[in-house]
C-alpha positions as CSV (number, residue, x, y, z in Angstrom):
1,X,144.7,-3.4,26.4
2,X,144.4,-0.9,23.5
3,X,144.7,-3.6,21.2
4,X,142.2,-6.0,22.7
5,X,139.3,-3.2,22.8
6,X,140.3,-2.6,19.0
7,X,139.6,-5.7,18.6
8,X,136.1,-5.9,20.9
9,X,134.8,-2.8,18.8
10,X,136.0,-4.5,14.6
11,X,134.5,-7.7,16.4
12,X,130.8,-5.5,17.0
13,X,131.4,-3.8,14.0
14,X,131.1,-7.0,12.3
15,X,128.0,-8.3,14.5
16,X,126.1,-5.4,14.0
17,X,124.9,-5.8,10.1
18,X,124.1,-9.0,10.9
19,X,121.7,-8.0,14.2
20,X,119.8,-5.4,12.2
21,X,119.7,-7.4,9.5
22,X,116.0,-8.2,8.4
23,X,115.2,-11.7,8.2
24,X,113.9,-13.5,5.4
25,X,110.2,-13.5,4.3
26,X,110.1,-16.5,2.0
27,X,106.3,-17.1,2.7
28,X,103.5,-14.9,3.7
29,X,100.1,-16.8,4.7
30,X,97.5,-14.6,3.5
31,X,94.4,-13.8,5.8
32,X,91.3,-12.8,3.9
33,X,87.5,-12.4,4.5
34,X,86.6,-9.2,2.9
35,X,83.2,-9.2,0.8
36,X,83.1,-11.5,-2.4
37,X,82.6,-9.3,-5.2
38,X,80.7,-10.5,-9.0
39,X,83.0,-8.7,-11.5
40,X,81.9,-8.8,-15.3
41,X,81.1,-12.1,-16.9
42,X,80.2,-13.5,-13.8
43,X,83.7,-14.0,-11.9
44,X,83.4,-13.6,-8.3
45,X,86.1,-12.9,-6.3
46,X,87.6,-10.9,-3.4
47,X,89.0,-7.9,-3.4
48,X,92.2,-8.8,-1.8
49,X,92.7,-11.3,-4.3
50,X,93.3,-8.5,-7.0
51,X,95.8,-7.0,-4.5
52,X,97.4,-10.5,-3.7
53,X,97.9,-11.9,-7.5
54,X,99.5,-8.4,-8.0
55,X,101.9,-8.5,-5.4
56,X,102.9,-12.3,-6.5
57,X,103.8,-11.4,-9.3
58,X,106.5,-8.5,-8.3
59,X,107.8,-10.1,-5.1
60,X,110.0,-12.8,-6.2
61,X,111.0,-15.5,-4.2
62,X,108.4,-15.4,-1.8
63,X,105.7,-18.1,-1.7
64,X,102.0,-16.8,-1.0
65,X,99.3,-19.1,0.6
66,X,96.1,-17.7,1.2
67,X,93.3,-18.8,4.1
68,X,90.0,-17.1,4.7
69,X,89.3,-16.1,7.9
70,X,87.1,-14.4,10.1
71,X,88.3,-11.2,12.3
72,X,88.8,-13.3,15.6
73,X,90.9,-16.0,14.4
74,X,92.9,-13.3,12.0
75,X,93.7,-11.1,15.1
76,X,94.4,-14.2,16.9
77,X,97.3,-15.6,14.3
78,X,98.4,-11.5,14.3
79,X,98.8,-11.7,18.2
80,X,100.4,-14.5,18.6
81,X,102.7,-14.1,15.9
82,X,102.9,-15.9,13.3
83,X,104.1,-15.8,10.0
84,X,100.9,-14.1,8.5
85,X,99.6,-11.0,7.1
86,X,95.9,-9.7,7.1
87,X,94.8,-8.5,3.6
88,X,92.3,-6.1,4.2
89,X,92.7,-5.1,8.2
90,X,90.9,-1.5,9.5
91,X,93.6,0.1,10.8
92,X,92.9,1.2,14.4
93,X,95.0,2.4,17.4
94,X,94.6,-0.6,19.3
95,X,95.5,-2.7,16.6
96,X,98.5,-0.7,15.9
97,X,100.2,-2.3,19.4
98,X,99.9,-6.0,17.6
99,X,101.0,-5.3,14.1
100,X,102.6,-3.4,11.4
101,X,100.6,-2.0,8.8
102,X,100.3,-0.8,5.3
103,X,97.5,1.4,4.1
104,X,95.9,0.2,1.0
105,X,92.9,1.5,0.8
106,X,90.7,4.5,1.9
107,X,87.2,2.9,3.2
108,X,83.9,4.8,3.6
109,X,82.5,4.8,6.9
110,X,80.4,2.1,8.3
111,X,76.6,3.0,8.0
112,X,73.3,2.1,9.9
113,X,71.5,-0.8,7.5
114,X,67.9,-1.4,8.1
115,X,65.2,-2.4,6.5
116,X,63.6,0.7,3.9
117,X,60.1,-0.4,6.1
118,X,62.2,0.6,9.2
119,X,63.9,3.6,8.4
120,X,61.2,6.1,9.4
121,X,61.4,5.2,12.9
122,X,64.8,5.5,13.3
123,X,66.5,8.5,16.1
124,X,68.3,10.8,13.6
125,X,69.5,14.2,14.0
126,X,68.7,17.4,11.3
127,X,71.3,16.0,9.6
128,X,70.1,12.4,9.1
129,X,72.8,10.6,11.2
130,X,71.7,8.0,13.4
131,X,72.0,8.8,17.0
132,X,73.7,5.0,17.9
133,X,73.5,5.6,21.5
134,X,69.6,6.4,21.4
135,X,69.1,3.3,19.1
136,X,71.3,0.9,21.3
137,X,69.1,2.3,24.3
138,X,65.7,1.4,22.7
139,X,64.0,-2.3,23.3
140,X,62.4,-2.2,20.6
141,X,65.6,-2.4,18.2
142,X,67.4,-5.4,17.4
143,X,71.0,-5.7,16.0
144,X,73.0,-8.3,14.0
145,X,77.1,-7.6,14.6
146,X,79.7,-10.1,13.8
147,X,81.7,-11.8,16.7
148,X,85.7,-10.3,16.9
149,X,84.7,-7.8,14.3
150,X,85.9,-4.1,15.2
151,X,83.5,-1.3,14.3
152,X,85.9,1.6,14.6
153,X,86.5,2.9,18.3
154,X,83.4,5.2,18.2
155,X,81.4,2.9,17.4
156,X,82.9,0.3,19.6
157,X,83.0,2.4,22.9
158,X,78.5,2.9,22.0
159,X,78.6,-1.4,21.7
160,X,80.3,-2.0,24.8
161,X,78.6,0.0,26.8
162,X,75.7,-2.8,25.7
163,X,77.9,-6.3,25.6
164,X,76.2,-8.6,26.6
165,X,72.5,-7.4,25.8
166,X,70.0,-10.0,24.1
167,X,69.5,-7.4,21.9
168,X,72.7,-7.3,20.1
169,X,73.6,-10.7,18.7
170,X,77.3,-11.4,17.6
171,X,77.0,-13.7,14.8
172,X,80.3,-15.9,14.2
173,X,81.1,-16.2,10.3
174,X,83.9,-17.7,8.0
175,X,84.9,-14.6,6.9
176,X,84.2,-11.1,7.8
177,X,80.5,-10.9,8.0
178,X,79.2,-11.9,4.4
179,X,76.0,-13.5,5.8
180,X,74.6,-10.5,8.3
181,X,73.0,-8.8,5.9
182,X,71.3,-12.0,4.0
183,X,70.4,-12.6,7.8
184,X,69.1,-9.0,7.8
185,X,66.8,-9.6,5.1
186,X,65.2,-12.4,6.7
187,X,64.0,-10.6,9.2
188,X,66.6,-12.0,11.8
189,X,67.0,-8.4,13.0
190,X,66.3,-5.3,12.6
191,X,69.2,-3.6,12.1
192,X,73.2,-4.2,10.8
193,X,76.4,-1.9,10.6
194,X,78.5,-2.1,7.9
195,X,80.2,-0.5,5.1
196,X,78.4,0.5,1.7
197,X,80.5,-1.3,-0.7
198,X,79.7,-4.4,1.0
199,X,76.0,-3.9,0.3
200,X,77.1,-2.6,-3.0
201,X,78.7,-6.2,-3.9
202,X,75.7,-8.2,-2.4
203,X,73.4,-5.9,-5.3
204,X,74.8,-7.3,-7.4
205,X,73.7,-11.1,-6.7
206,X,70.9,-10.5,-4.3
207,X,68.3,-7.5,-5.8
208,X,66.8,-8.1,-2.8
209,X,69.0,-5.8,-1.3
210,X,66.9,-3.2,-2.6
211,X,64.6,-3.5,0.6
212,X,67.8,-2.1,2.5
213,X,68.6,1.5,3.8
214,X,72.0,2.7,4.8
215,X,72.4,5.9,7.4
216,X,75.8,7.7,8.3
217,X,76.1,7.2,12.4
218,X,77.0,10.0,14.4
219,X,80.4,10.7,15.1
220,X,81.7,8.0,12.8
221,X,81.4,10.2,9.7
222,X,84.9,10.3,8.5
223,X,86.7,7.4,5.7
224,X,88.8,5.0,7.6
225,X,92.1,4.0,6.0
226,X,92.7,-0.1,5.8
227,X,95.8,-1.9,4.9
228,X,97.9,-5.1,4.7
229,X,98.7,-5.8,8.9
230,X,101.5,-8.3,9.6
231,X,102.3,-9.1,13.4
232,X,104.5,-6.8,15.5
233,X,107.7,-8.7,15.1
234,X,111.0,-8.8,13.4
235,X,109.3,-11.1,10.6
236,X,106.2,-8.9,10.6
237,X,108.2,-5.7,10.3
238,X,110.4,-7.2,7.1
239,X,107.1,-8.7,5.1
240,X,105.2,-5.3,5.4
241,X,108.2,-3.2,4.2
242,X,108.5,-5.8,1.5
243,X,104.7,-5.5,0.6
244,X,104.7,-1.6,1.6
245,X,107.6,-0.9,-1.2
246,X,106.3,-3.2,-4.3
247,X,102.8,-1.2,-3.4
248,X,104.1,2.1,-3.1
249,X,104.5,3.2,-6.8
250,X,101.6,4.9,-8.8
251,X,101.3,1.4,-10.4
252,X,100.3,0.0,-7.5
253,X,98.2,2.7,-6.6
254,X,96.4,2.5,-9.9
255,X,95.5,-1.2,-9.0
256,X,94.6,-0.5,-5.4
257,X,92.3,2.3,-6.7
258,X,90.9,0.4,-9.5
259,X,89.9,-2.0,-7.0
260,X,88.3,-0.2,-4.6
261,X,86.4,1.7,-7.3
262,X,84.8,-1.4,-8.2
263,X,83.3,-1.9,-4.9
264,X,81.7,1.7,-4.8
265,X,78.9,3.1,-6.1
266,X,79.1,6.2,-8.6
267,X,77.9,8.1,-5.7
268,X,80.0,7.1,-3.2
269,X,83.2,7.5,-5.2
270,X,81.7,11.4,-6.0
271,X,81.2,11.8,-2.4
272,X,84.3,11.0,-1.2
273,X,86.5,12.0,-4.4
274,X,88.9,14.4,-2.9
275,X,89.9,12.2,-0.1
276,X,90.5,9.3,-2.4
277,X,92.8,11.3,-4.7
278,X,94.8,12.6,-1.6
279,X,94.9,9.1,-0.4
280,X,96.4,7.6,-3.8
281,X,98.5,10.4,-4.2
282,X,100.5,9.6,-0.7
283,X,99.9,4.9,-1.7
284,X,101.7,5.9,-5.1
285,X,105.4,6.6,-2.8
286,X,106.5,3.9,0.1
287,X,105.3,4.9,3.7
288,X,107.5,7.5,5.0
289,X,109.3,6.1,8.2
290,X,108.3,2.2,7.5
């Protein structure tokens, strides 16, 4: 008896290395949409990309394929679970229950854009945030959003309360919402969320974009972090940590920083300053716990 459960528990012994044993990421299918940026002498690219071409070059052995997508078909692949990792994904609670993330960069939050005609007649408070839920409420506004896009979950519990209006149309794009604002200038609406760099970029090939206001909403006043997401599964769990640890040294936090800085303006990066450097600070280690 003694000798048969000796030879049960050396038997387990030997099983369990190999059950909590990661498996292999040999390929990672990008998923990427963020906002094309013009960099100097004309090269446009994403953001991600500069994140991507980095991490191919430090994680050997791994193949990386990369497909633009929009928010809906990227959550989609994520849920389902398949081999692929979102490049640029808002991290949010309820996202949290379908993947494993990475924080890569610090975002500022998503402002009101309208047109500079319309921004007198906006509801603000005494400190010039836009009161969403009075805006929302009036006829006389019209707003572009893009279909399977999250806005944050304040902002998302305001739109909700709305689905469904003809007010609000939910524009379906290739990637993560690069023509609402073009679509904004045209007079297709009256009104856009969306994050400042991203108007920053389109400056930079449309001056058009001078016509354009941005406005801090109420109650969504605060940077968002956003990161690398890879489904919540064994596979998911090993290609993050993989990406997590090549990222989390201050090399890799220069690049991510450098990056991002290129997508803000000088008075957005003074703005948020302090946060940024607290953020880099914690990207230049591996994720405690990941």
């Amino acid at each position: 008896m003694r000798l048969r459960q000796a030879l049960a528990a050396w038997a387990l012994a030997l099983l369990a290395p190999m059950a909590l044993a990661e498996p292999a990421v040999e390929r990672i299918t990008w998923l990427s949409g963020d906002t094309l940026v013009q960099r100097e002498g004309g090269r446009i690219e994403r953001p991600s990309d500069r994140m991507i071409n980095w991490l191919s070059g430090r994680l050997g052995g791994v193949q990386h394929q990369r497909v633009v997508a929009n928010a809906k078909r990227s959550w989609m692949l994520i849920e389902a679970g398949e081999q692929v990792c979102h490049a640029s994904a808002v991290r949010l609670p309820e996202r949290e229950r379908l993947a494993h993330f990475s924080n890569t960069w610090l975002m500022p939050p998503l402002q009101l854009v309208v047109p500079l005609t319309r921004r007198a007649q906006l509801p603000v408070d005494g400190a010039g945030q836009v009161d969403l839920a009075a805006l929302l409420a009036d006829p006389q506004w019209r707003g572009l959003l893009v279909d399977g896009r999250s806005y944050g979950t304040q902002i998302d519990a305001q739109l909700e309360r709305v689905e469904g209006s003809e007010r609000l149309l939910r524009v379906t794009s290739g990637d993560f919402g690069s023509n609402i604002l073009p679509m904004l200038l045209r007079g297709n609406a009256d009104f856009a969320i969306e994050y400042p760099n991203a108007l920053a970029a389109l400056a930079r090939q449309q001056p058009d974009v001078a016509r354009l206001a941005t406005l801090p909403i109420q109650g969504a006043a605060e940077p968002v972090p956003s990161g690398v997401a890879c489904p919540r599964t064994p596979w998911g769990l090993a290609a993050v940590r993989l990406i997590d640890r090549a990222l989390g040294t201050p090399e890799g936090a220069a690049m991510l920083r450098e990056g991002l800085m290129l997508q803000m303006s000088a008075d957005t990066q003074r703005q948020y300053r302090s946060q940024l450097d607290s953020f880099f600070q914690r990207r230049s280690r591996p994720t405690p716990g990941l």
